[in-house]
C-alpha positions in Angstrom: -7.8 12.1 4.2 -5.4 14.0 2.3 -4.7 14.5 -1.5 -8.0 13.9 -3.2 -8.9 10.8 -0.7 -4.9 9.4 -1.1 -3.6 7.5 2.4 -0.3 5.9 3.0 -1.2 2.3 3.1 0.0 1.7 6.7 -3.3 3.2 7.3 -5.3 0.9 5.9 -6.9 -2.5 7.9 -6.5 -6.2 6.5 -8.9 -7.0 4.0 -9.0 -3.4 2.9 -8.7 -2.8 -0.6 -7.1 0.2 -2.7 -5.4 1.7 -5.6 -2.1 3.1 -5.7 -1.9 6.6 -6.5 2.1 7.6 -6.1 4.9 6.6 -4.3 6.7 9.0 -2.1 10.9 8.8 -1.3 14.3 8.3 -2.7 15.0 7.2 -6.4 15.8 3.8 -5.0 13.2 3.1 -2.8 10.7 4.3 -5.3 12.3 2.1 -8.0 12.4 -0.8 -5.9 8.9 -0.8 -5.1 7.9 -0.2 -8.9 9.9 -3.4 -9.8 7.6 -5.2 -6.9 4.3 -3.9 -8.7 3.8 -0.6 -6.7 3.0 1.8 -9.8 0.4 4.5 -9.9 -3.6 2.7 -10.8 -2.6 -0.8 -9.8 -5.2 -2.5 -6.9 -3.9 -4.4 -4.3 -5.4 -5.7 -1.1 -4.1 -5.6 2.4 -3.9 -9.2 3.6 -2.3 -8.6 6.9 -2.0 -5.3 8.8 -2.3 -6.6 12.8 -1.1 -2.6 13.9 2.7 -3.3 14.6 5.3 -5.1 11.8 5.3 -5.8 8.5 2.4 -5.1 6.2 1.6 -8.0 3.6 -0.2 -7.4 0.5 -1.8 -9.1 -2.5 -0.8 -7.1 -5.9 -0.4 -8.6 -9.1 -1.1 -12.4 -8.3 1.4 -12.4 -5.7 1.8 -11.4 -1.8 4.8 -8.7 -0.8 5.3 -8.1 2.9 6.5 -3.9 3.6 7.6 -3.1 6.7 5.6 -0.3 8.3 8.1 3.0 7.3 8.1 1.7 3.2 4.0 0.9 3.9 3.7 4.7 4.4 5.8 5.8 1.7 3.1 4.1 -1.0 0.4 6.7 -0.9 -3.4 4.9 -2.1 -7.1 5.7 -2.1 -9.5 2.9 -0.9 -11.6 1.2 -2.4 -13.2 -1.0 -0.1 -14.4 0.4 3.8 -12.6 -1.2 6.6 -12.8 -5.1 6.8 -12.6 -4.5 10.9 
């Protein structure tokens, strides 16, 4: 792990949970993902990450799917070990 425990979520395995802690790219993909929830000490949890496609998580009472290049842009430290 790099930067104090921080992960690009791609990395993490369905049922993992974690905590965003910054969100690396352009202005306009980071704005776009701050308007879906993604902002710096908000939990979510990884409901879907099979290995290959899109990425669906559960953040703010709702579920957002990520394909897997925007998945690494959103850098998070875990909270929970891996659910596999």
């Amino acid at each position: 792990m790099t930067n104090n425990g921080a992960i690009p979520l791609s990395d993490l395995r369905t049922g993992q949970e974690a905590t965003v802690v910054r969100l690396e790219g352009g202005v306009g993909f980071v704005g776009r993902l701050a308007a879906l929830g993604f902002t710096p000490g908000v939990t979510l949890k990884v409901v879907r990450n099979p290995g290959h496609g899109p990425i669906i998580v559960s953040l703010l009472d709702t579920q957002i799917a990520l394909g897997r290049g925007q998945a690494s842009g959103v850098q998070v430290r875990p909270l929970t070990p891996s659910a596999r």
